[in-house]
Backbone bond lengths (Angstrom), bond angles and torsions (degrees), N, CA, C in turn:
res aa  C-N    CA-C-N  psi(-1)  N-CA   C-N-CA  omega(-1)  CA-C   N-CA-C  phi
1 X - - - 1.452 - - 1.516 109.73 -
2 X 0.882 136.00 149.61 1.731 154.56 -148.13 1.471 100.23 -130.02
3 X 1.440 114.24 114.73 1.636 118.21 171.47 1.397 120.48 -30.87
4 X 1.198 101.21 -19.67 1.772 100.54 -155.18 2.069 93.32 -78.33
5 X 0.940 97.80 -3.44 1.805 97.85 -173.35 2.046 100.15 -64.60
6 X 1.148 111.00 127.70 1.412 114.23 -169.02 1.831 105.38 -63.67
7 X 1.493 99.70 156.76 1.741 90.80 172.32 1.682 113.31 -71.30
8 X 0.954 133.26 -23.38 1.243 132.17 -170.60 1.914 111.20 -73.45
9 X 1.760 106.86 -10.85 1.625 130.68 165.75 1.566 86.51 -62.44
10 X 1.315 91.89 -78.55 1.359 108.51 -157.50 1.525 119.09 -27.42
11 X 1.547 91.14 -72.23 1.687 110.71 159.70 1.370 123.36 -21.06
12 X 1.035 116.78 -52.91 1.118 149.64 172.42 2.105 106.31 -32.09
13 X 1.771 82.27 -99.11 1.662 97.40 149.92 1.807 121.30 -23.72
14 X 1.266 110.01 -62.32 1.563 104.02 -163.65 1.712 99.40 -69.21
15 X 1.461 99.03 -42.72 2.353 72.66 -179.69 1.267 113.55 -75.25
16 X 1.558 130.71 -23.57 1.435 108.27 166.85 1.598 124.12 -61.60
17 X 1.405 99.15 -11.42 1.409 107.41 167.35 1.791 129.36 -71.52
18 X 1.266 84.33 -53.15 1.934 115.62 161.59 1.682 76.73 -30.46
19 X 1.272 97.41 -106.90 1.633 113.72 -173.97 1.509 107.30 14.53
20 X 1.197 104.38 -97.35 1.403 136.86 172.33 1.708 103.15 -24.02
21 X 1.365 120.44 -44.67 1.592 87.94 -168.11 1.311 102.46 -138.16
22 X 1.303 113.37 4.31 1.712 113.91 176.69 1.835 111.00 -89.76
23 X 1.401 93.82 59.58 1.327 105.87 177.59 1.241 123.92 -117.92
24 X 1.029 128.49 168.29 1.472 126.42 -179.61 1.546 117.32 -69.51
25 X 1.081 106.27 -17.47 1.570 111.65 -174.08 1.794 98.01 -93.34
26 X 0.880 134.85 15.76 1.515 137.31 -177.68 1.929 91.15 -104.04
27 X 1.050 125.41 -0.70 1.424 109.49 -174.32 1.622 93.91 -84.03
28 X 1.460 119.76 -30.54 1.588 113.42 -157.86 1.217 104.54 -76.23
29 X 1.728 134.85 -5.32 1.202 125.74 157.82 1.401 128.47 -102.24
30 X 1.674 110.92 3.37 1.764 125.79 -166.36 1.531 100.79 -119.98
31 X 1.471 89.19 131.76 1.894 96.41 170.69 1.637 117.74 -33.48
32 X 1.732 92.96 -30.33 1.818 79.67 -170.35 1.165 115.39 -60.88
33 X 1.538 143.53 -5.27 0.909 141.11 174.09 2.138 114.96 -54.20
34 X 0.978 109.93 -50.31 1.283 116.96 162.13 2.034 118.15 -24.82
35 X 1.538 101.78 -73.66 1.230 103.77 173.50 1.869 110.62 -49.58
36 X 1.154 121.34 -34.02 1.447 128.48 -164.76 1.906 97.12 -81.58
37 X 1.131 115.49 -11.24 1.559 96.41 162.12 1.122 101.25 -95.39
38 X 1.571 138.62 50.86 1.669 107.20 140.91 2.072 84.93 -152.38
39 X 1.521 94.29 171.76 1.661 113.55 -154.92 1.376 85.89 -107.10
40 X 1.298 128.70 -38.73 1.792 115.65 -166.55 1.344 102.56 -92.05
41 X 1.462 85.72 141.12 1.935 113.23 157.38 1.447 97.42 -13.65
42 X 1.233 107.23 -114.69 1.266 123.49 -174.52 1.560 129.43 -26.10
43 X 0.844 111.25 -28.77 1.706 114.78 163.43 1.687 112.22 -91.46
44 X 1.438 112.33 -34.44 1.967 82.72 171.85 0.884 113.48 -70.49
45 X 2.081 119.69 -30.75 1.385 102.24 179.04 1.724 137.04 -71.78
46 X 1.418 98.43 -4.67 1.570 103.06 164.58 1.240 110.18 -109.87
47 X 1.373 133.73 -24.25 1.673 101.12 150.27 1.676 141.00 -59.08
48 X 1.113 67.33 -32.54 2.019 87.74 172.87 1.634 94.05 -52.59
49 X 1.399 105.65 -71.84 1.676 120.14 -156.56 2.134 98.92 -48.09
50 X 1.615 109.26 -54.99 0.799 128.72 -169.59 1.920 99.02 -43.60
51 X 1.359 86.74 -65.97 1.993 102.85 -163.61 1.454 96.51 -47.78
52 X 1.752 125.46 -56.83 1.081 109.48 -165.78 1.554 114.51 -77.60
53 X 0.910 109.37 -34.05 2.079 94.27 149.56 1.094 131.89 8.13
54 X 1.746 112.68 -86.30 1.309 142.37 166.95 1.786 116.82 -82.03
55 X 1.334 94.23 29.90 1.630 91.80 174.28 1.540 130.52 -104.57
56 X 1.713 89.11 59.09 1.566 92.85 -164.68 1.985 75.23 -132.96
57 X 1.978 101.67 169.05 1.021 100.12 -154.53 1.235 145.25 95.81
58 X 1.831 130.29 -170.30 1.450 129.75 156.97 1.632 92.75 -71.18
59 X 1.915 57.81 154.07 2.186 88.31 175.26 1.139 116.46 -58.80
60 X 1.227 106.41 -52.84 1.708 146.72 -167.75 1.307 103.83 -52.67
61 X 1.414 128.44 -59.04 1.539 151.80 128.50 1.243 121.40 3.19
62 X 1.185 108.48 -102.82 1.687 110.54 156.83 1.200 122.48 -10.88
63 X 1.569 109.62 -68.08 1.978 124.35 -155.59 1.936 99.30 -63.98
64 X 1.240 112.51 -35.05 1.823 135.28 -177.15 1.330 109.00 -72.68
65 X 1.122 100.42 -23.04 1.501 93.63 -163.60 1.423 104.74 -111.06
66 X 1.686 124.59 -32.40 0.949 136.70 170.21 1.855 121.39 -73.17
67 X 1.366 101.57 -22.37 1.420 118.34 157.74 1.923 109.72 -63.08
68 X 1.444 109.16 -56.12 1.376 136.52 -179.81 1.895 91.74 -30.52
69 X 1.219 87.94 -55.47 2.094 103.16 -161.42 1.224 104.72 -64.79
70 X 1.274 114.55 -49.26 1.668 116.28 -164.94 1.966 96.52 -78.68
71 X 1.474 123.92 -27.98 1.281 100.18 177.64 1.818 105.66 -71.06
72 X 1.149 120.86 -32.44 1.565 127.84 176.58 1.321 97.52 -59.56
73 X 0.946 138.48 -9.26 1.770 131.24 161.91 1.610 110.01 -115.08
74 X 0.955 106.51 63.70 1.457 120.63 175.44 1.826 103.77 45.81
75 X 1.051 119.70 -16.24 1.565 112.46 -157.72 1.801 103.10 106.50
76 X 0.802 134.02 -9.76 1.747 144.23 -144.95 1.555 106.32 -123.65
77 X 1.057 147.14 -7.40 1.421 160.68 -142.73 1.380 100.17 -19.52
78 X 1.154 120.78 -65.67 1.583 107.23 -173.02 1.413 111.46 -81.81
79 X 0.995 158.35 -13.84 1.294 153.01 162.47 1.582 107.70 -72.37
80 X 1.288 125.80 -30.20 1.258 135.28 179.12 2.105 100.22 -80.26
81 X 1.095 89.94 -29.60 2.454 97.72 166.85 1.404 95.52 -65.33
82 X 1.427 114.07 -67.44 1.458 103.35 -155.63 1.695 102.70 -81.88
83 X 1.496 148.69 -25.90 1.045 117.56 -149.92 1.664 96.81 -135.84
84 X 1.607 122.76 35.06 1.492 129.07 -177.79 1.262 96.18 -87.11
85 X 1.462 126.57 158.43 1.423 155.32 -174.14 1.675 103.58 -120.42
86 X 1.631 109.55 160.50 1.070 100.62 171.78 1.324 138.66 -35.48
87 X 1.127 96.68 -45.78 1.702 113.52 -159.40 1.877 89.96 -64.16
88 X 1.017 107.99 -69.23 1.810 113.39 166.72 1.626 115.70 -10.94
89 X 1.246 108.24 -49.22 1.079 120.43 -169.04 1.473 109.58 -80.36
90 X 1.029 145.29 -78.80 1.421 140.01 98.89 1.690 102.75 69.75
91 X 1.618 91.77 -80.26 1.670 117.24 -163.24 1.573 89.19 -64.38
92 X 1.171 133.05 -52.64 1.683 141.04 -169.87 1.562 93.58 -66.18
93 X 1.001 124.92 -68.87 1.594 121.85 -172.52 1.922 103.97 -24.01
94 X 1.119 115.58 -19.17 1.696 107.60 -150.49 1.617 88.66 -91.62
95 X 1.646 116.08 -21.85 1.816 116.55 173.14 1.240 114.31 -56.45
96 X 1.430 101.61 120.07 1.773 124.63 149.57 1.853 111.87 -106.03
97 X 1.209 113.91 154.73 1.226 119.69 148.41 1.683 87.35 -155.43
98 X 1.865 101.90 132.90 1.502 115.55 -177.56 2.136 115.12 23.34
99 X 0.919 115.04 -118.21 1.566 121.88 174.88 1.542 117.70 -62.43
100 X 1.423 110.38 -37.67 1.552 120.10 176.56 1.779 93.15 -60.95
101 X 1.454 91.07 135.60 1.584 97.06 175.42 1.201 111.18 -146.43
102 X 1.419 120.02 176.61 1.882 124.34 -170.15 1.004 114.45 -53.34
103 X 1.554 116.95 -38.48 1.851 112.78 175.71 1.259 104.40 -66.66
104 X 1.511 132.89 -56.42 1.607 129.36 -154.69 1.723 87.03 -73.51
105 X 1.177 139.26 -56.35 1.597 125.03 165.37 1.137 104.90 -2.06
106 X 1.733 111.91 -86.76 1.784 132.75 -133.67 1.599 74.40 -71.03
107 X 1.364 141.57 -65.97 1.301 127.98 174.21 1.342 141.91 13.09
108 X 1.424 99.10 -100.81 1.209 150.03 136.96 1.790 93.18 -14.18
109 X 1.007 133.46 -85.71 1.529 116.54 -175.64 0.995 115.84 -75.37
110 X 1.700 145.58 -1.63 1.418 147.00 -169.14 1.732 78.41 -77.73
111 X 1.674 117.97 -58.98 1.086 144.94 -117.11 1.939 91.69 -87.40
112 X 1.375 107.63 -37.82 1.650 124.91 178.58 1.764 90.99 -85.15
113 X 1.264 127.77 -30.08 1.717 101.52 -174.28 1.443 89.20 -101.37
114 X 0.953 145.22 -2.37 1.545 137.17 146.85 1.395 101.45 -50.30
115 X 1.555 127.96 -70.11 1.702 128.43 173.26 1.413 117.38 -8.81
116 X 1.470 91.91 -65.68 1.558 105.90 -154.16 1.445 105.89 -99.32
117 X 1.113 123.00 -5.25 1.592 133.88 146.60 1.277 118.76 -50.80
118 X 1.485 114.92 -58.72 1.546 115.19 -135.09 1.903 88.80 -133.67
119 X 1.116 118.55 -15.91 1.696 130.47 -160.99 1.280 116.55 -127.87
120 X 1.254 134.40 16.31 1.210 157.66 179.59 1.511 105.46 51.81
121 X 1.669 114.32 -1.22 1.638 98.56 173.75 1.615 96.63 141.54
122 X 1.261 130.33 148.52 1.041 130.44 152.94 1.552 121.10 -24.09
123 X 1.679 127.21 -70.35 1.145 109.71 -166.39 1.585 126.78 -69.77
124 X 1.234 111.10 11.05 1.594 131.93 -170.89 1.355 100.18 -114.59
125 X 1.154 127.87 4.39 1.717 119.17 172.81 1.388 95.51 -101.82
126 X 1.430 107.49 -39.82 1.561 99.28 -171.59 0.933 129.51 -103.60
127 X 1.538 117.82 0.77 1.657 126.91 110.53 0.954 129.29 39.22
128 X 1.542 65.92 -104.86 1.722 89.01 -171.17 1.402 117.96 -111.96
129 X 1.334 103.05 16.87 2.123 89.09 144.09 1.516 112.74 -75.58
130 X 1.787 112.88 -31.91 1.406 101.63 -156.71 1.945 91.53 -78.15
131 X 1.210 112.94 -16.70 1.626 76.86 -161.32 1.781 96.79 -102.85
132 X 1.136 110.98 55.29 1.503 137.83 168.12 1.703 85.41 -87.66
133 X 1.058 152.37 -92.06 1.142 167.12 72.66 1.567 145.13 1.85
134 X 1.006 111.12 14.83 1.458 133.92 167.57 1.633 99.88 37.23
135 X 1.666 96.17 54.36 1.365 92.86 172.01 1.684 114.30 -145.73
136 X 1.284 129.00 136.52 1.501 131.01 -162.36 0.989 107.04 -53.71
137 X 1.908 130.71 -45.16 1.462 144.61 155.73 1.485 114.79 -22.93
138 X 1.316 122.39 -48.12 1.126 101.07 169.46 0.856 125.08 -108.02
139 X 1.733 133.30 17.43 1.194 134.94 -163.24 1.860 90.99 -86.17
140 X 1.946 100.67 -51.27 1.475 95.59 167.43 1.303 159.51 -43.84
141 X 1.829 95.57 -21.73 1.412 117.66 177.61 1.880 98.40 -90.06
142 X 1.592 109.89 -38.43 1.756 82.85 -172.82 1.438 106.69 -70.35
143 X 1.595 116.54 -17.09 1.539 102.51 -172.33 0.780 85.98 -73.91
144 X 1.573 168.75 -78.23 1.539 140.80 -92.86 1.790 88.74 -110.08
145 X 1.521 124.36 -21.29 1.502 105.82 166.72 1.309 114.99 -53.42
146 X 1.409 118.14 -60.74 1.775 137.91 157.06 1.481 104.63 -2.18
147 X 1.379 119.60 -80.48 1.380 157.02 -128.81 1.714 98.93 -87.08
148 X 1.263 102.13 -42.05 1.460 105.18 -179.16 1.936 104.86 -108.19
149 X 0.788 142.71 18.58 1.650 155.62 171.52 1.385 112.16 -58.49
150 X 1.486 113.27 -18.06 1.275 117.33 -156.39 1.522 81.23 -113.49
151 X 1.995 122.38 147.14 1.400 109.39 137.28 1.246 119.42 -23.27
152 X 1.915 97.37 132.12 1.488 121.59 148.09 1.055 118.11 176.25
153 X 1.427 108.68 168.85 1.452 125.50 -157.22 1.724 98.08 -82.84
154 X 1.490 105.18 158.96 1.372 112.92 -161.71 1.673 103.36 -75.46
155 X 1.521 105.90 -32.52 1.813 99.39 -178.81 1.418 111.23 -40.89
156 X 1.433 115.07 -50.14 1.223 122.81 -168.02 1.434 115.40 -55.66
157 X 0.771 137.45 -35.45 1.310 154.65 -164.74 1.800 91.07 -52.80
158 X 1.271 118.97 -77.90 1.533 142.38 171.14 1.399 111.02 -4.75
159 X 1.783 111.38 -39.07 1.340 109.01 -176.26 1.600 118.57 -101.28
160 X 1.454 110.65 11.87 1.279 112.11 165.50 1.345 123.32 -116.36
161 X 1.605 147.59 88.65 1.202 165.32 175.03 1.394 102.68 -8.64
162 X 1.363 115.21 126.87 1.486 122.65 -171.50 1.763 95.39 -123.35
163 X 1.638 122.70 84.46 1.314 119.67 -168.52 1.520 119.98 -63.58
164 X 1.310 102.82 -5.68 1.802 125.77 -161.02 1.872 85.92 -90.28
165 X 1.384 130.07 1.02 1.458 113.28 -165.74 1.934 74.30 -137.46
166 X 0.937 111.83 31.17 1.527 110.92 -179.30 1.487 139.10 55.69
167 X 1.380 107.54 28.60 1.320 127.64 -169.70 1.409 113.70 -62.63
168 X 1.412 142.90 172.29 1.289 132.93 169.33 1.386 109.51 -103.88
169 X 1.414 96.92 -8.44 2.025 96.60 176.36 1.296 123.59 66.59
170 X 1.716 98.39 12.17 1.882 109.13 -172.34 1.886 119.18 -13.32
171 X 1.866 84.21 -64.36 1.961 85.44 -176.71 1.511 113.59 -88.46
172 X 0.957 109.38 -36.34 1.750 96.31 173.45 1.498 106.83 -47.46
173 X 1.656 126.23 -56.21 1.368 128.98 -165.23 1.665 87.45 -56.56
174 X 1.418 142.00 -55.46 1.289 128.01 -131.97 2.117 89.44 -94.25
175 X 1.283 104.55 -36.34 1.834 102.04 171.41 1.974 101.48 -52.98
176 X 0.958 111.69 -35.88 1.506 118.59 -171.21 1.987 102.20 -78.38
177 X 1.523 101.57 -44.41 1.884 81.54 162.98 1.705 104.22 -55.43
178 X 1.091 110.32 -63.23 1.493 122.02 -139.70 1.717 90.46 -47.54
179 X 1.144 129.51 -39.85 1.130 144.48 -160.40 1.583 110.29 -75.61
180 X 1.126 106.45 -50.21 1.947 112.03 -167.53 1.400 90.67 -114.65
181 X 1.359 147.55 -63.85 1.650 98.16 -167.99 1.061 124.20 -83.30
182 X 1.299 110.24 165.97 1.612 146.94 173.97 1.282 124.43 -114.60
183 X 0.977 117.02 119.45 1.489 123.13 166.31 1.861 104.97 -150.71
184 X 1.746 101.26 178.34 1.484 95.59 -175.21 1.688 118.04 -71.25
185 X 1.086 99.38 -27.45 1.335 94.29 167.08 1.594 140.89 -45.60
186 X 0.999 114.92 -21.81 1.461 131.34 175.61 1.554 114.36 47.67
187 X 1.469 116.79 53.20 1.679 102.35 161.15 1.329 92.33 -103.78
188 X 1.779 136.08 -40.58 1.122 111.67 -167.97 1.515 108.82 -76.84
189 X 1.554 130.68 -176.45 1.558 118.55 164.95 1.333 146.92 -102.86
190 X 1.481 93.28 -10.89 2.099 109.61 168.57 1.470 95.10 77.46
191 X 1.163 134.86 -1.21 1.321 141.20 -157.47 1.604 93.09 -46.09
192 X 1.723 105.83 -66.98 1.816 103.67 -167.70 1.095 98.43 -80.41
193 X 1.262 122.24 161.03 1.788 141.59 165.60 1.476 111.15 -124.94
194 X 1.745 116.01 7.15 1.551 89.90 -174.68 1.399 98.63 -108.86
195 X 1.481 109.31 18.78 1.617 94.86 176.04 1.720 94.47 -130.30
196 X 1.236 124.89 161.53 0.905 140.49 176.02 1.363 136.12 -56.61
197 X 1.553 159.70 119.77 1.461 129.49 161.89 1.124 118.70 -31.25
198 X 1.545 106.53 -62.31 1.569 120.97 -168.37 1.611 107.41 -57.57
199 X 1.206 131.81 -11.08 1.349 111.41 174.95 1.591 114.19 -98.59
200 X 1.416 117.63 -7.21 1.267 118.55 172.99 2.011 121.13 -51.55
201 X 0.801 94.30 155.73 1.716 117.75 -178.28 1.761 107.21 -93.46
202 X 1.775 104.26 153.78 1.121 101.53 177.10 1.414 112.16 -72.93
203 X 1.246 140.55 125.21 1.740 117.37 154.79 1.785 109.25 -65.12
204 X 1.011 119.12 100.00 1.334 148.90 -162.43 1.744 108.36 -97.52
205 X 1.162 109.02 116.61 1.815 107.12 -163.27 1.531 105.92 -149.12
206 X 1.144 131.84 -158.07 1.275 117.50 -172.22 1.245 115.61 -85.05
207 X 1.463 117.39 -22.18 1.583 137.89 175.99 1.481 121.70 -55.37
208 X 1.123 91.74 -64.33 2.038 120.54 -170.70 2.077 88.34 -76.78
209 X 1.121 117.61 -34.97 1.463 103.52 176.45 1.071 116.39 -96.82
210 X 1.254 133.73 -3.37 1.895 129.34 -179.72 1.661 89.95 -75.81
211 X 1.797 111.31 -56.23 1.646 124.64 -173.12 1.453 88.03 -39.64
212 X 1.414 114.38 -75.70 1.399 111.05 -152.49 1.293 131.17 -14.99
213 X 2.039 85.37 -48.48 1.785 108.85 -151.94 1.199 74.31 -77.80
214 X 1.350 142.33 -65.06 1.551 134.07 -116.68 1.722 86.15 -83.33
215 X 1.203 122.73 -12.59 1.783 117.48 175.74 1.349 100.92 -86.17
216 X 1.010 115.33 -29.90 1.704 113.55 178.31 1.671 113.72 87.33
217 X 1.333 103.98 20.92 1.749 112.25 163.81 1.441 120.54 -134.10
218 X 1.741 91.28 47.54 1.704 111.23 146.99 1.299 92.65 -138.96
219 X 1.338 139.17 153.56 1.305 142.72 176.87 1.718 94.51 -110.09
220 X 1.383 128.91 -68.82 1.536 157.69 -166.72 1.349 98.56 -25.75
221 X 1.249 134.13 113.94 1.707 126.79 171.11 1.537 103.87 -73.36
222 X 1.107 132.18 -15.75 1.856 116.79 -173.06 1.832 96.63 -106.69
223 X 1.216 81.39 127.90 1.419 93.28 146.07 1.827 147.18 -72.68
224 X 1.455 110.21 71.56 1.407 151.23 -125.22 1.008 89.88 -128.33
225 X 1.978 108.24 155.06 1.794 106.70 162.65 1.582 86.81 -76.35
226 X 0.978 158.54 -9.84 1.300 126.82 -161.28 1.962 110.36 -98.86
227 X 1.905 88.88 -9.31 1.766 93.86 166.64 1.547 94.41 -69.21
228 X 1.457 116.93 -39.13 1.814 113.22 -145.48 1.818 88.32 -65.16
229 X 1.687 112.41 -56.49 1.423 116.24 -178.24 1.823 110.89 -25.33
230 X 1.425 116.33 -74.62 1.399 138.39 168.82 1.776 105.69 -17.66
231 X 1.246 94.80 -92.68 1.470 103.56 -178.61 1.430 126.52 -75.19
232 X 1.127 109.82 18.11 1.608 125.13 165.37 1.615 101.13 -86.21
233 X 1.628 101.40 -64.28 1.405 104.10 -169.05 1.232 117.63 -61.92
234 X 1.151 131.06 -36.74 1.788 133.86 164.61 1.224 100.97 -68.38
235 X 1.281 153.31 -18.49 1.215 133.66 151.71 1.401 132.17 -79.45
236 X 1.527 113.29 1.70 1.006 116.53 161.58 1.668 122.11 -96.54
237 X 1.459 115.95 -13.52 1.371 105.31 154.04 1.619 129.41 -77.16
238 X 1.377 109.01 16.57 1.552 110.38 170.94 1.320 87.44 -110.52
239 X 1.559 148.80 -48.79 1.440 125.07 168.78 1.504 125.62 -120.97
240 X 1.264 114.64 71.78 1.966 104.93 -159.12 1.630 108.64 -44.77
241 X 1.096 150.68 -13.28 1.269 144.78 -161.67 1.499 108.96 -113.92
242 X 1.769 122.68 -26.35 1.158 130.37 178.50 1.418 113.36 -132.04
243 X 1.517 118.24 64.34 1.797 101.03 -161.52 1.708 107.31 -83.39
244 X 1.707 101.31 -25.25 1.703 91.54 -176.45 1.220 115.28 -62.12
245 X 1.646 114.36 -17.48 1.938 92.37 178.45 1.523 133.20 -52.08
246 X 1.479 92.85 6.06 1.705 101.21 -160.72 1.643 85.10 -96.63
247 X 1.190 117.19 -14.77 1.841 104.63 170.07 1.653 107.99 -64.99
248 X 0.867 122.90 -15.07 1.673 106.23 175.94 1.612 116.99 -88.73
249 X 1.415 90.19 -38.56 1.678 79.65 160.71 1.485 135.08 -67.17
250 X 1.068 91.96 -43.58 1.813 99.27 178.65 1.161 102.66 -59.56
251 X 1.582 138.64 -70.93 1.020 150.42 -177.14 2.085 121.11 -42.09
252 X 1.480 89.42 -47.02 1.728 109.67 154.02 1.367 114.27 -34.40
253 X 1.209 98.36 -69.34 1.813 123.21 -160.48 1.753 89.08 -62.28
254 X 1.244 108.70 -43.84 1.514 94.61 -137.86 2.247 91.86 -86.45
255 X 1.155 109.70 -22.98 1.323 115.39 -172.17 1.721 99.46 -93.93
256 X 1.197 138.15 -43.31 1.469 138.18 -157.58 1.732 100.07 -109.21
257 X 1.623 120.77 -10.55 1.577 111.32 -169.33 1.722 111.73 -113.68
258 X 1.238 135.33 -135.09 1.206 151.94 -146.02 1.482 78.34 -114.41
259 X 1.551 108.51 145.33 1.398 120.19 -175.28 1.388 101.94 -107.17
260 X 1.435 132.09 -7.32 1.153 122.24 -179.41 1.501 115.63 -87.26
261 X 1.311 107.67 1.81 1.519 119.32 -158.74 1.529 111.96 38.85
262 X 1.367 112.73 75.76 1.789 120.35 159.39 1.190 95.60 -112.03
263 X 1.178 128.01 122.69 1.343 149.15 142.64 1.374 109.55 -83.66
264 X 1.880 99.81 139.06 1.232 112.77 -172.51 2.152 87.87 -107.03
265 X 1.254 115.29 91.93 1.786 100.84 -176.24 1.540 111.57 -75.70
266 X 1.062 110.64 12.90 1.859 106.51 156.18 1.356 122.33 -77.87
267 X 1.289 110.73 -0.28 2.160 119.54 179.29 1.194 85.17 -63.90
């Protein structure tokens, strides 16, 4: 396909795409499925937080391994934060997925029952970075000040997106769909309401940015917050109030379609 194809083609393309995979049946191949085995607050938001963590890699990978975690927390995630014993702790130390390891684990949950200890909870840290400026950019930087406050070792650090060094924030941005929109479809969860759809970020990965380029409304060759900035904002003039829905298409296209990215925009 040839740049010169108008955005309103394009547009076009991405909600028949929407269509196509912003369905409920897209959980049985996506990590989000993880957060969707449990009903309370507090456990999707630390499975959610948890899964997209380790959401680098196979799918297949991830979904096993992220299953792996939540049985190492009894099944219970937040009740298993506030009320584990050594030995508990212990049992978690033995998690790997690729670079994530038993220390950045035991971390990683000291670091979330610190949250919900001392921070009234995940969706209140990130809060209130964004309404510093009612912007996801900084919602990411006060969480990860938050997030790291507590002792820890420097590996750890690696697995939380520092957007201020130009990161694209892949899983935080995509824990942050899963989290704030809503629609009838129900893969994402509507969970927060004090932040907006429309202010969300692309989670931007090799998928959603190969599509981009090959549509020709990302220009940026790195996958950067300053690609996510780019192709956020042109995706928000095809929906200003809902722009991340356009991550399922892109992301659709780019994992389930033609690898060369040719689009036929007469679908």
């Amino acid at each position: 396909m040839t740049h010169s194809a108008n955005h309103f083609q394009i547009k076009q393309l991405l909600d028949n795409r929407i269509l196509k995979y912003n369905r409920f049946d897209f959980i049985d191949t996506d990590p989000v499925q993880i957060p969707h085995l449990f009903t309370k607050k507090e456990d999707i938001e630390i499975a959610g937080f948890l899964t997209a963590t380790i959401s680098w890699g196979q799918r297949k990978s991830i979904i096993n391994n992220a299953n792996r975690l939540m049985e190492l927390m009894d099944k219970s995630p937040y009740q298993f934060l506030i009320d584990a014993d050594n030995s508990d702790w212990l049992r978690v130390e033995r998690f790997i997925h690729r670079t994530f390891n038993g220390n950045d684990c035991l971390f990683f949950l000291t670091s979330l029952k610190n949250i919900y200890l001392h921070h009234t909870g995940l969706e209140n840290v990130f809060y209130t970075g964004y309404r510093s400026d009612n912007s996801i950019f900084s919602s990411l930087i006060y969480f990860r000040e938050v997030f790291l406050s507590i002792p820890h070792e420097k590996h750890a650090t690696k697995h939380i997106s520092d957007v201020r060094t130009n990161s694209a924030a892949k899983r935080l941005n995509m824990f942050l769909r899963w989290m704030i929109r809503d629609d009838e479809n129900g893969v994402d969860f509507g969970l927060w309401k004090n932040i907006p759809a429309s202010a969300l970020m692309l989670p931007l990965d090799v998928h959603t940015g190969n599509v981009a380029r090959g549509l020709g409304i990302l220009n940026r060759k790195q996958n950067d917050w300053k690609s996510v900035e780019e192709i956020t904002a042109l995706l928000r003039t095809f929906d200003a109030s809902d722009p991340i829905k356009y991550d399922y298409a892109l992301f659709g296209i780019g994992v389930f379609e033609s690898k060369n990215i040719e689009f036929n925009l007469s679908i």
